[in-house]
N, C-alpha and C positions, 0 to 999 in steps of 0.2 A: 789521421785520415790520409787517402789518397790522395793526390793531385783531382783537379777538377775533370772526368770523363767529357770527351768531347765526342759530339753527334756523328756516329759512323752511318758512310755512305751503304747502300744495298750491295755494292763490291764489296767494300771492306769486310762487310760481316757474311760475304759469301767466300771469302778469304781467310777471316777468322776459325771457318769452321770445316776447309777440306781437308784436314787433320782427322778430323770426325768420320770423315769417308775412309777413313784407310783403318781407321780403328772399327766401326758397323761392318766393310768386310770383311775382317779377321770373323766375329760375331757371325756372321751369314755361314759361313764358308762353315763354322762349327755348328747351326743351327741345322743346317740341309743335309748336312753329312757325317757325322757322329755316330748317330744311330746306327747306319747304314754301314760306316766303316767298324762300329762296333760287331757287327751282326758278319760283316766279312770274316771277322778275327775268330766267330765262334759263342757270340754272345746269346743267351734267348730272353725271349721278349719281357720278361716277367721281371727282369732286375735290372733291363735298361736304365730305368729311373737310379739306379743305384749307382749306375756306372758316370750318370754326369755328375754327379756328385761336387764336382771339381770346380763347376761356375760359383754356382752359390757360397760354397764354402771359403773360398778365396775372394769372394766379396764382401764376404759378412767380414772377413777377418783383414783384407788388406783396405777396403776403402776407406772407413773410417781411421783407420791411422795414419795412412794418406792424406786423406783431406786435412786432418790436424796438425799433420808436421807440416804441410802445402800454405794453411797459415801462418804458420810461426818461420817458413823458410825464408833465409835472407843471405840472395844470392848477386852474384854480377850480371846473371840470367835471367831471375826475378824468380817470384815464389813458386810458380807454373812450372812453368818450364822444363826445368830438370826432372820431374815426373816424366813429361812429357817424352823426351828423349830414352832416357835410361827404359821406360813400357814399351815404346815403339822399339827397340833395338832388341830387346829378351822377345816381344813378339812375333816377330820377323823369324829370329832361329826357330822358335813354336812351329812356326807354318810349317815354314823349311823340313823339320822332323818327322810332323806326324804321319801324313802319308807313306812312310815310310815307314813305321812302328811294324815288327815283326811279329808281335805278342799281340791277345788281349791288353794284359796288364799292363804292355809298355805302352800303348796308347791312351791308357786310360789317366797312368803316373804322366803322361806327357802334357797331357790335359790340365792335370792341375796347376804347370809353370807354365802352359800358356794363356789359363784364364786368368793369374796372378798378374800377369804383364800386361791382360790389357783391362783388369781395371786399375795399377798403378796410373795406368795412359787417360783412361776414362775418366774416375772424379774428378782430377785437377781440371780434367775441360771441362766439365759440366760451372765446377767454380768460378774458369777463366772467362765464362761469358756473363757469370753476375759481374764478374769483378771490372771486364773491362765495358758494358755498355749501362747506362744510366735505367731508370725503372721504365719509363715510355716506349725505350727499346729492346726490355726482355722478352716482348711475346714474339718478336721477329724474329729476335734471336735464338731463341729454344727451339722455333717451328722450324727455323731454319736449319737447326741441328737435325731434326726432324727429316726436314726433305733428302739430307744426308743420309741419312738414315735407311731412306726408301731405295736411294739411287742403288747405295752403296749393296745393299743387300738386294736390290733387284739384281745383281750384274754376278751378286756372288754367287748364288741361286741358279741361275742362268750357267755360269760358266762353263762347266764340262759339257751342257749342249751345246753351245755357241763354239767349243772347240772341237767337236765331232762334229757339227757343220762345217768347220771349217777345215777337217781331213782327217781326224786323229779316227781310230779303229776305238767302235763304241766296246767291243769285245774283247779289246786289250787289257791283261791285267797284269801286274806285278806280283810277285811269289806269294804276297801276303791275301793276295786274291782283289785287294784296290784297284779297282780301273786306273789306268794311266791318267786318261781325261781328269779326275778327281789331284791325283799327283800334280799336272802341272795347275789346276785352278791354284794349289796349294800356295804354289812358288808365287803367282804372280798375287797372289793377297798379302805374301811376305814383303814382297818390293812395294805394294801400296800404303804396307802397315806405314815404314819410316819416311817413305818420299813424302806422302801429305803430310804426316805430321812439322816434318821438316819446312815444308813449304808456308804452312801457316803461321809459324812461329817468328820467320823469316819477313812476310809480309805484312804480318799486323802481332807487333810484341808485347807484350806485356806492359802496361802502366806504370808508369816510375814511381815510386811509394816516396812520400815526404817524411823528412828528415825526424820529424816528429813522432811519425809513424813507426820507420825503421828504427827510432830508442826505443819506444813501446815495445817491440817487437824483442829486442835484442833485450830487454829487460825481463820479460818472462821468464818463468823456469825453463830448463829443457830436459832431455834426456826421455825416455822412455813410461815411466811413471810418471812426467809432466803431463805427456801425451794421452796419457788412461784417462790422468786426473780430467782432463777438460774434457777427454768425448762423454765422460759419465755425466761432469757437470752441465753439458750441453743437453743430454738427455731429460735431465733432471730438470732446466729451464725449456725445453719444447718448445716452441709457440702451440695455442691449440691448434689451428687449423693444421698444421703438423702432423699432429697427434690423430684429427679425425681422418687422416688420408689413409691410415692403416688400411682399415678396413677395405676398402675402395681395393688398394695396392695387393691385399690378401688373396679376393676371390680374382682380381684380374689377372696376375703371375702363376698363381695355380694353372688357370686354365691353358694358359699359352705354352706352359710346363707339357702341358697333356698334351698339347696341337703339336709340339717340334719333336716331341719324342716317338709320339705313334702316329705320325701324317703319313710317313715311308709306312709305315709296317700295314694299316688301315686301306691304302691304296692297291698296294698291293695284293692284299687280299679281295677287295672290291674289283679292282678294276684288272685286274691280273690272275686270280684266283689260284692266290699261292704263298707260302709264308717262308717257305723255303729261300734263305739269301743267296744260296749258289747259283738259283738259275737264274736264265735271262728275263723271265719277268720283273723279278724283285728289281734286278738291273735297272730294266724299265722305270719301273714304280718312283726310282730314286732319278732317274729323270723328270717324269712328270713331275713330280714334287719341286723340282728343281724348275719347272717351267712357272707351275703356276704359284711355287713362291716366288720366283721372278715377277710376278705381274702383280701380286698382293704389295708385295714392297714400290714396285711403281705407280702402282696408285699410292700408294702412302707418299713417295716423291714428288708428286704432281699433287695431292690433296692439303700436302705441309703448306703449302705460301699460300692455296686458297681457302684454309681457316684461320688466315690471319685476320680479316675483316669480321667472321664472326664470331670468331673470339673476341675480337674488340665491343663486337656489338651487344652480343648474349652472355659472354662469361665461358671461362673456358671448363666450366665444374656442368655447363650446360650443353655446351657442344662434345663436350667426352664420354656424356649420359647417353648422349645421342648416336654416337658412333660404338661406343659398345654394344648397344642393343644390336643396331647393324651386325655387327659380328656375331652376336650371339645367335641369331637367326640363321646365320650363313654356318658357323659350326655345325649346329644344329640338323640343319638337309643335308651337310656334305658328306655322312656317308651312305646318304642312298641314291647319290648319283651316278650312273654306269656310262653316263656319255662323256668322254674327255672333254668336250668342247664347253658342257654346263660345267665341269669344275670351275670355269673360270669364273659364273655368276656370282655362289657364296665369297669369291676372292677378291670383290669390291667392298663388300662391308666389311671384310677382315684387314684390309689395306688403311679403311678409313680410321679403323679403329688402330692400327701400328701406326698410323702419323700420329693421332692423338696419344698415344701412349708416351709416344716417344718427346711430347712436347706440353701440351697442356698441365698437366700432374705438377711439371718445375714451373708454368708460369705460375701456378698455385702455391709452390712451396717459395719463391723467390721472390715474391711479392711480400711474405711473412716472416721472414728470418733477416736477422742483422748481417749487415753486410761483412763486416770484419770477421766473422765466422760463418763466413758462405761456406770454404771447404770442410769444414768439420759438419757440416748439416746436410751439404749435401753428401757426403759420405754413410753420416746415418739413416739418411732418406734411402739410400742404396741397403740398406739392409732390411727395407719394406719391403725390397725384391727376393734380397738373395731366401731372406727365412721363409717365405711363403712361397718358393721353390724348392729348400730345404723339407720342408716340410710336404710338399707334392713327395717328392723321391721316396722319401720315408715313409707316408702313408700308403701312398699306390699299389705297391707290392701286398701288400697287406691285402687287399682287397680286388686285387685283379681279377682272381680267378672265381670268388666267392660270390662278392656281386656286382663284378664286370664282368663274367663269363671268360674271363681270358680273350675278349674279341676288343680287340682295338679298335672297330667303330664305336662299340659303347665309351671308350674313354675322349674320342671326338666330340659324342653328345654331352657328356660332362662337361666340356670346356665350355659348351654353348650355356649352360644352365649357370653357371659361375661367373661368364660375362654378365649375365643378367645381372646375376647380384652385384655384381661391382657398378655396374650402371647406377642401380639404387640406392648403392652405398656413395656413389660421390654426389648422388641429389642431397642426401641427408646435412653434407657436410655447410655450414653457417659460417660464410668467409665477411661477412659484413663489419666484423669486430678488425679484420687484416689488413693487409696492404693490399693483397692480391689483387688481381685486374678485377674490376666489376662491371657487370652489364652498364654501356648506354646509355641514358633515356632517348 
């Protein structure tokens, strides 16, 4: 076992986790602008879904291996760690590149070595906050990853307005047809990828593992085939409440699939009335989007630390029920809103439900899983995203134009109807047998 965790202060674990912030706006910076930069290159709407291909797949396949060597690793660093750096540092070059990409295809092959680096960067953190705060302290601390979460993608969302207000020519673009504004958000999310991570690691490091521990450790098999052998056997032992989060995990990633892929394209059409990327409305569209994902993620930054109290009180399978519906409703009307100003309304219950996504789900899963194989579970737990992503990309197309119409508001409405059911699916779930946090009385 470890050494004994000792009670961090609300710095420390708001220090533990600005690493998070640099890693959410790498994540932002791809969620608001991908599309968009795809559709520059010559992409159409209909195989979008094909072209992210790259998150999911490089989740499904790097995190779990990740998380399993992240526990068996035994460094002068500590098991963390060195994930941590080697993500941050391939992520950085990612940023640095894409806007730049000349091709379709070279944006899209770019994609896939920089979604690989930041979940190298990702699981280990999700690990490094079971590993370093005791169980009393895990709902602070996931939400708190959370409120990161909001910041960090409010600002990345935001960025190329926030630097055309500040002088850059919204009409500028590079050969490839990229707005400038877009290029340099690029660069400054590269320099956030490694500074925060650096800074966190720095400030609050990893837990010294006992002597005991590191023989256990060192005694295991290694190599490669060591590594299959446990994530399968860690599959095989689940915990249930694990197992029931599927479902929940399935229709909620689906839907958010749909929201980041066709929010540009939808908007633009709505609110711009044009699907054309060359002109300046689409231009526009990817602004808005960029505004009022800005504001969706800051509520989620401002609503992370004030559901900590009701997560303590209600359960956090009860306050995520609650906040998905919110979204679901807000999906649901946003694309028949024509006043820019009412976009922002549906963009509070979609904010409330991205802090809960991003935090509730692990206090669920962290409270049920053993600790000595935190990173290998929450690695598997990550492929409750990536496949029911996988499997958006892959269905979608199929059915766009059959019966979606080929109109990307309908695939907005979709997402609303899928929050629902995930709302439903995490009531269903029976945490009473678990560890997990439970309501009050």
């Amino acid at each position: 076992m470890s050494l004994a965790k000792p009670h961090l202060s609300i710095w420390q674990i708001i220090n533990m986790n600005v690493g998070f912030f640099g890693i959410q706006f790498s994540f932002g910076l791809q969620q608001s602008n991908m599309s968009p930069i795809y559709k520059y290159l010559g992409a159409d709407e209909a195989t979008l879904p094909l072209l992210w291909l790259a998150g999911p797949m490089t989740g499904l396949l790097v995190q779990p291996i990740i998380g399993a060597m992240s526990d068996r690793t035994v460094s002068r660093w500590g098991r963390r760690t060195p994930y941590f750096m080697i993500g941050a540092i391939l992520c950085s070059l990612g940023l640095l590149a894409m806007p730049m990409s000349p091709t379709l295809w070279f944006a899209a092959g770019l994609l896939w070595i920089l979604d690989a680096a930041n979940n190298v960067t990702m699981e280990p953190y999700r690990a490094y906050v079971s590993d370093r705060l005791d169980r009393e302290q895990h709902s602070l601390g996931f939400l708190t990853q959370s409120a990161f979460t909001g910041l960090a993608q409010t600002l990345a969302y935001l960025m190329p307005s926030i630097l055309i207000g500040m002088g850059m020519n919204r009409d500028a673009v590079g050969d490839n047809h990229i707005p400038q504004a877009t290029m340099a958000a690029f660069v400054m999310g590269a320099v956030f990828s490694l500074v925060t991570v650096w800074w966190s690691i720095r400030k609050v490091p990893e837990l010294p593992l006992s002597a005991e521990t590191i023989q256990e450790m060192r005694a295991r098999p290694t190599g490669g085939l060591a590594t299959l052998r446990e994530i399968w056997l860690a599959i095989k032992e689940m915990p249930s409440t694990m197992r029931k989060l599927w479902w929940m995990k399935l229709f909620q990633w689906y839907a958010m699939m749909c929201y980041w892929i066709y929010i540009v394209p939808s908007l633009a059409k709505t609110m711009f009335h044009t699907s054309d990327a060359t002109t300046a409305g689409f231009r526009e569209a990817g602004l808005l989007n960029g505004q009022i994902g800005g504001f969706y993620n800051f509520i989620a930054f401002l609503s992370a630390f004030a559901m900590v109290p009701f997560t303590r009180r209600f359960g956090p399978k009860v306050v995520h029920a609650v906040c998905l519906t919110l979204a679901a409703a807000g999906m649901w009307v946003l694309p028949d809103i024509t006043n820019k100003w009412l976009l922002f309304v549906p963009m509070v219950g979609i904010g409330l439900a991205w802090a809960s996504i991003m935090g509730n789900p692990y206090i669920l899963l962290a409270g049920c899983i053993p600790p000595e194989r935190a990173g290998v579970y929450m690695g598997i737990f990550n492929m409750f995203i990536v496949i029911p992503m996988l499997i958006q990309m892959v269905t979608l197309p199929l059915y766009y134009d059959a019966l979606l119409g080929g109109n990307p508001d309908n695939v907005i409405r979709l997402a609303g109807v899928l929050l629902l059911c995930a709302a439903a699916a995490v009531l269903m779930i029976d945490t009473k047998n678990s560890n997990s946090v439970t309501p009050k009385n």
